[in-house]
C-alpha positions in Angstrom: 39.4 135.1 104.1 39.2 132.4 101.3 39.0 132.6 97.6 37.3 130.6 95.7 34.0 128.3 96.2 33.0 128.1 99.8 31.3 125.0 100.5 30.4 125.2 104.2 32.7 122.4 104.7 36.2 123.1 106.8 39.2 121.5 105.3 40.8 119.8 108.1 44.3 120.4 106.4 43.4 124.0 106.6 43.8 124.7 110.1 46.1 121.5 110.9 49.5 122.2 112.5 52.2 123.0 110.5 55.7 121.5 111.0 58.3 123.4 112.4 60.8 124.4 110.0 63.5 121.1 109.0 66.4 122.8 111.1 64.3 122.7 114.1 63.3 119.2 114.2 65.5 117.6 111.6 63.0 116.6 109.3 59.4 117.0 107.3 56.3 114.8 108.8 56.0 112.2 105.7 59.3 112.6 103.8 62.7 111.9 103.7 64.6 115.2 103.2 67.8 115.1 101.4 69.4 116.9 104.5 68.4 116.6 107.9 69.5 119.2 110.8 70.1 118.2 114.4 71.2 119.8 117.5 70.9 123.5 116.2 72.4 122.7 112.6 75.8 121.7 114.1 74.9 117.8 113.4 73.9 116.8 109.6 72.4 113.4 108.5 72.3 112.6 104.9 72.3 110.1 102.2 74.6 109.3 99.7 73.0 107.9 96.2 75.4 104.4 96.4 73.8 103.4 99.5 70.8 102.9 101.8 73.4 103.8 105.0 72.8 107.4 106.4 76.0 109.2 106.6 76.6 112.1 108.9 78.9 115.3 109.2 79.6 117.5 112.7 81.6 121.0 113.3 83.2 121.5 115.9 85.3 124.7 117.8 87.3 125.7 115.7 87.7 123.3 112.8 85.8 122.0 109.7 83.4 119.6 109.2 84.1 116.3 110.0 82.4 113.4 107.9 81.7 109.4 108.9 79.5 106.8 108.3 76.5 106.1 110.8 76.3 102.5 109.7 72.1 102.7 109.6 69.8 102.3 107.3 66.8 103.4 109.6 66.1 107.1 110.3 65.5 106.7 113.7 68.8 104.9 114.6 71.1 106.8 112.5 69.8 109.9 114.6 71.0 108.7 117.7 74.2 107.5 116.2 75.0 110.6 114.7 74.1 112.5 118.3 75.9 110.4 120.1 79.6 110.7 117.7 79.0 114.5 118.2 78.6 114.0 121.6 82.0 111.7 121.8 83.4 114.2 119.4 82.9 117.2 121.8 83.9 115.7 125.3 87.1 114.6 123.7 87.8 118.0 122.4 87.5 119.1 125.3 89.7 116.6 126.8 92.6 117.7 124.5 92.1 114.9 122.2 91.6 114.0 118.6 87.5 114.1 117.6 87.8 110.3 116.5 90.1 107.5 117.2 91.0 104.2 115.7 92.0 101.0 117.3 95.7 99.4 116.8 95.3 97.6 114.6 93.8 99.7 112.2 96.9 102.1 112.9 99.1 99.4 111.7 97.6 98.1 108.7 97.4 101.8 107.5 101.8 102.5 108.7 102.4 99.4 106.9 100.8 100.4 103.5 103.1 103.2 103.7 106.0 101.9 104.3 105.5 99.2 101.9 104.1 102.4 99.4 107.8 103.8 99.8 109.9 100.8 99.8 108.4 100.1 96.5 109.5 103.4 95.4 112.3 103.3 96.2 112.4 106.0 98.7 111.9 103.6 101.6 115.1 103.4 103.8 116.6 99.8 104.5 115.5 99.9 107.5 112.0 100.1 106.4 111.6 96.4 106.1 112.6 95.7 110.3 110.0 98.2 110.8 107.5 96.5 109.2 108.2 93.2 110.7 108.2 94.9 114.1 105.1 95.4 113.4 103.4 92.2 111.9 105.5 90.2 114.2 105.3 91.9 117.5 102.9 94.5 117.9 100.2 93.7 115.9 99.5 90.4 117.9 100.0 91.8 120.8 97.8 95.4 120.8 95.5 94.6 117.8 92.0 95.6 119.8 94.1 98.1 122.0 93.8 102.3 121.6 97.1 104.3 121.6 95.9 106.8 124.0 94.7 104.1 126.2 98.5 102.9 126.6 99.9 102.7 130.0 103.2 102.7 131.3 102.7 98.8 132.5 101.3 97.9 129.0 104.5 98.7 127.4 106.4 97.2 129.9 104.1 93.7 129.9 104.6 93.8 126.4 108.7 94.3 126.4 108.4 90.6 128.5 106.4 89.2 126.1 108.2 90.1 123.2 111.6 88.8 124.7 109.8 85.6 125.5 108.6 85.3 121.9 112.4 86.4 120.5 113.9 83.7 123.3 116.3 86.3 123.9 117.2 89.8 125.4 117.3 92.1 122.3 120.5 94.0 121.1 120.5 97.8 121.2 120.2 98.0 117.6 117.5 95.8 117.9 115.6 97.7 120.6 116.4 101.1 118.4 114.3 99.1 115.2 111.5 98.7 117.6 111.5 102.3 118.9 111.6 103.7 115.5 108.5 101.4 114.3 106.5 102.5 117.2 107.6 106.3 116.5 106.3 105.8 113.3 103.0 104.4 114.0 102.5 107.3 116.4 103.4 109.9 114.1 100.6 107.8 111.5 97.7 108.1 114.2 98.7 112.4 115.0 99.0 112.9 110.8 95.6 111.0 110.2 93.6 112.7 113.2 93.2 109.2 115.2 95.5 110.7 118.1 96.1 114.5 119.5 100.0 115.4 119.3 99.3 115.8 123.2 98.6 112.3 124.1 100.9 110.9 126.0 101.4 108.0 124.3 103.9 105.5 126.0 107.2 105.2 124.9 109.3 101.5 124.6 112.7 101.5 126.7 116.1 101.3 125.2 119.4 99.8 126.5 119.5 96.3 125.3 122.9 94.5 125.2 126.2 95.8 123.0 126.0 94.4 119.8 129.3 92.6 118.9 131.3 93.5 115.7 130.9 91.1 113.0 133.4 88.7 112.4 135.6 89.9 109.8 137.9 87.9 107.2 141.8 88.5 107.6 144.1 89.2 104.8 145.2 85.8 104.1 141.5 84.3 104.7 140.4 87.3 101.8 143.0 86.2 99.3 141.9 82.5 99.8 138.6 83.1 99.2 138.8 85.3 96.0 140.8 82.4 94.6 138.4 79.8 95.7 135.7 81.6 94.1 137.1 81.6 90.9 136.5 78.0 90.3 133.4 77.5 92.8 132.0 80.1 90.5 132.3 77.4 87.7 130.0 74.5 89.4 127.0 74.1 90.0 124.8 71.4 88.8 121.2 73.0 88.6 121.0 76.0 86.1 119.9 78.1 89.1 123.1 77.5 90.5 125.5 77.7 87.3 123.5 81.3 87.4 123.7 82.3 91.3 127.1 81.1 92.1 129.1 83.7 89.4 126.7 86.8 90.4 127.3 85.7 94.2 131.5 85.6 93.5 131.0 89.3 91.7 128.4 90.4 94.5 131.3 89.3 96.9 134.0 91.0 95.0 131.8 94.3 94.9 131.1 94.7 98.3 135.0 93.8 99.2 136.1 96.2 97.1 133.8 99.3 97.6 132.3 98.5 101.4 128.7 99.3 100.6 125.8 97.4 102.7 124.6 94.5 101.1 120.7 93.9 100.6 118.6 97.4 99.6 122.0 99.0 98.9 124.0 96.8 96.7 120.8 95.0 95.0 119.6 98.9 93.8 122.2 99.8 91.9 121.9 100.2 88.3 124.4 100.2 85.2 123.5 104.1 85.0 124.7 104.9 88.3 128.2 103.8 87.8 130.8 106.1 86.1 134.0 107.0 85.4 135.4 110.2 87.6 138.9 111.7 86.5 141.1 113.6 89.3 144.6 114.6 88.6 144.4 112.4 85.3 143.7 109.6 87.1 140.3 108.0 86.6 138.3 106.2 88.9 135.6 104.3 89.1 132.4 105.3 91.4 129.0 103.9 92.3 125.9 106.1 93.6 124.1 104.0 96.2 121.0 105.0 98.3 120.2 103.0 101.3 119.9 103.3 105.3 121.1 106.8 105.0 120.4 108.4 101.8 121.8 108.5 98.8 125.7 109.1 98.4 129.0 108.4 95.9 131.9 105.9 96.8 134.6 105.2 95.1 135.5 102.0 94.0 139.1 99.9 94.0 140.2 99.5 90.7 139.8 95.5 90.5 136.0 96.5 90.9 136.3 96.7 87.0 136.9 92.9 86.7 134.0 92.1 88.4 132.0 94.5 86.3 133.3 93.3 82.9 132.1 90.0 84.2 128.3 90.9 84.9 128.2 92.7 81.9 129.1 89.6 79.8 126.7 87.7 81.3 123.9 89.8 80.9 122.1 89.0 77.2 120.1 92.5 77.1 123.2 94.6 77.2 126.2 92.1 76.4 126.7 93.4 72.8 127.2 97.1 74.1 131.0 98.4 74.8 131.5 97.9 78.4 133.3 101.7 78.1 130.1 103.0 76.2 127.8 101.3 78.8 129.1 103.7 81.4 127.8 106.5 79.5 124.5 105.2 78.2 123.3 105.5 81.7 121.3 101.9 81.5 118.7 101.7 83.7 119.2 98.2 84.5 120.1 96.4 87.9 123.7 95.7 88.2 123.6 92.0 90.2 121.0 89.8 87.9 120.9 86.3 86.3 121.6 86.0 82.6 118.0 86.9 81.7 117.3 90.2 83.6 116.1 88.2 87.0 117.2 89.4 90.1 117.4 87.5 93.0 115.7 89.0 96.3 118.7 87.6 98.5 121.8 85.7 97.9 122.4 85.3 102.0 121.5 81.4 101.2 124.3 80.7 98.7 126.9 83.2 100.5 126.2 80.5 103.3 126.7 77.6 101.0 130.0 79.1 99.9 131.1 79.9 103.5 130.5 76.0 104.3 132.2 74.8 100.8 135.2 76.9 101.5 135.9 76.7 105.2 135.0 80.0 106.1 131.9 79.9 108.0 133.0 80.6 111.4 136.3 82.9 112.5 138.2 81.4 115.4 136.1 82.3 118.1 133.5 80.6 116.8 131.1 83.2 115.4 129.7 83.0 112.3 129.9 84.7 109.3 127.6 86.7 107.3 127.7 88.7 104.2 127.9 91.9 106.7 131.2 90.5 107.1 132.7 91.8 104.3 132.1 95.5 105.0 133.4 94.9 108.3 136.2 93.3 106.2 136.6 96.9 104.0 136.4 98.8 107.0 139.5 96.9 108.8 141.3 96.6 106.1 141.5 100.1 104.7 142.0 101.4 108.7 145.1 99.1 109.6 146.4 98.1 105.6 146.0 101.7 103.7 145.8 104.1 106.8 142.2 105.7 106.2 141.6 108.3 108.2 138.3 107.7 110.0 136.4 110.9 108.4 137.2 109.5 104.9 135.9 106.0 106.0 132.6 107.3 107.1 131.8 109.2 104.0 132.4 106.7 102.4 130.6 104.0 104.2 127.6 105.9 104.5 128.4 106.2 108.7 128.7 108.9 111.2 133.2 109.0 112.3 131.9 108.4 116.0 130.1 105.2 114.7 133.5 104.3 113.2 135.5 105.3 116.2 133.0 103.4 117.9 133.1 100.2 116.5 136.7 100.2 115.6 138.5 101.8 118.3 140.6 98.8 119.1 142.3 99.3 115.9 142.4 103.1 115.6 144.6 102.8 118.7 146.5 100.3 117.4 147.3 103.0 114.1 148.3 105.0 116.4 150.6 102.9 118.3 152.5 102.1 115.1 152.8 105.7 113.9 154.0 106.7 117.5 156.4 103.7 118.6 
């Protein structure tokens, strides 16, 4: 029964079919509905206010709602887009997989702004930085459009051949153990963001490699030639750069002779405040808190360490005019190795090689050539056959494990022993 006038006249909206209800079919005949149900309500098209592009969200068993882009503008084609991702979504769940993946290269770029997040923090390990160029280097131009879970045994192992081929070499172990831990790490990136299931079975790269070879080391007499040959070499120099680089390198040298820290990440992060005097049994020594390849940790200093200190902080204008015994408990928050005005070099491997060259250093007699690694190979020989140090002590304070130490310095741990038996 109708109210109102009756005209004789039937309105043809009156006994016109009525849409199903929006979760049915997904959407009102003649508009666009903010919200737009598919496949029972499981599958939701919608729009944000930014943007013409329909986005879509999907549940699946037993998790929340998962949220992409359907990259259409039109109705019609971001349906079948959004059906088809839940579609994908479901058939890989049920496959033991993550819902959605991404490919390589996408993986990296993403591990890489990490690492380079925590290097720049400060929280990033040394090693950090061969990670990253394990990555830009190596894998990225090799598995860029690749998938992880796609991976097969004889992908890694093509890719081991071509990577020796670009290095022109057969990789050392420590070498190989860089490139394990990079790929580890883009792994663990894909499983934490959701691109990868922990059960994938992704690939892992081989070890072995060859046997690294100790650095060459400096003996005593080659050390005590060198320290005096610095102290005029120091005083040359005919660019300003240089009359700035070659003192900090001669106290950079000094430092890591006398304490055995790494150079690089380790000794360029030290700051005035983490130096300080420590007092045991009345005596007082001098010791550094460095953080590097493996954490954070105290040494203790030799005693002509001081001299070398005294000298950076003359040179330094921002903190020159400060008592060098009250800058050691004003906890300055400067770096320790810097030019006159507060710059700090990124490397000083250059003019280390300079000074090897100048003073006639460069190679030991076998012919291998020295580094600035050299000189903590130098500590750790020195303080093994010279002062006695027992192994445990040397690896505290080096920052290494004693079986890394027995490892690399066997040779003259026997020879201790020798002299203490014979």
């Amino acid at each position: 029964m109708f109210k109102g006038k009756q005209t004789g006249k039937t309105s043809p909206q009156s006994f016109a079919p009525q849409p199903p209800h929006e979760k049915t079919l997904g959407f009102l005949v003649g508009t666009t509905p903010s919200l737009i149900y598919l496949r029972d309500g499981e599958v939701v098209l919608y729009k944000r206010n930014s943007t013409p592009i329909y986005q879509c969200r999907y549940k699946l068993e037993g998790g929340g709602w998962v949220r992409l882009s359907t990259h259409k503008a039109s109705l019609e084609s971001a349906i079948a887009v959004a059906c088809d991702l839940y579609d994908e979504a479901r058939y890989r769940q049920r496959l033991g997989l993550a819902h959605a993946t991404q490919n390589f290269a996408h993986i990296a770029e993403v591990t890489l702004k990490e690492l380079r997040q925590q290097i720049d923090l400060g929280k990033g390990k040394t090693a950090y930085h061969s990670y990253a160029s394990c990555i830009e280097k190596y894998f990225l131009p090799y598995f860029a459009d690749k998938y992880l879970e796609q991976l097969s045994h004889s992908d890694i192992t093509e890719f081991e051949l071509w990577r020796n081929r670009q290095m022109g070499k057969r990789p050392k172990a420590s070498t190989l153990n860089n490139f394990s831990s990079a790929w580890n790490r883009l792994i663990a990136t894909a499983v934490n963001k959701g691109w990868i299931s922990e059960r994938t079975p992704v690939p892992k790269l081989s070890g072995g490699g060859l046997k690294s070879s100790p650095r060459p080391a400096f003996s005593r007499e080659e050390i005590d030639y060198l320290l005096a040959y610095m102290e005029s070499w120091a005083q040359g120099g005919r660019l300003s750069v240089e009359r700035e680089m070659r003192p900090l390198l001669r106290d950079y040298v000094e430092m890591l002779l006398y304490t055995g820290m790494r150079h690089g990440t380790e000794a360029l992060g030290i700051c005035w405040k983490h130096i300080e005097w420590h007092t045991d049994k009345d005596i007082r020594y001098l010791r550094i808190w460095v953080s590097g390849k493996t954490g954070g940790r105290w040494l203790i200093a030799k005693h002509r360490a001081v001299e070398a200190l005294k000298r950076l902080h003359s040179r330094q204008n921002d903190i020159k005019h400060i008592d060098f015994e009250e800058l050691l408990k004003t906890r300055v928050p400067h770096k320790l190795f810097r030019f006159s005005d507060g710059y700090q070099p990124p490397s000083l491997n250059g003019t280390f090689r300079r000074l090897m060259r100048d003073c006639g250093l460069e190679k030991n007699s076998e012919g291998q050539t020295r580094t600035l690694y050299s000189l903590r190979h130098t500590y750790a020989t020195l303080e093994l056959l010279e002062n006695g140090t027992d192994i445990h002590t040397l690896a505290k304070q080096m920052g290494n494990s004693a079986t890394m130490i027995e490892r690399h310095y066997s040779k003259l741990t026997a020879t201790m022993a020798a002299e203490r038996l014979a």
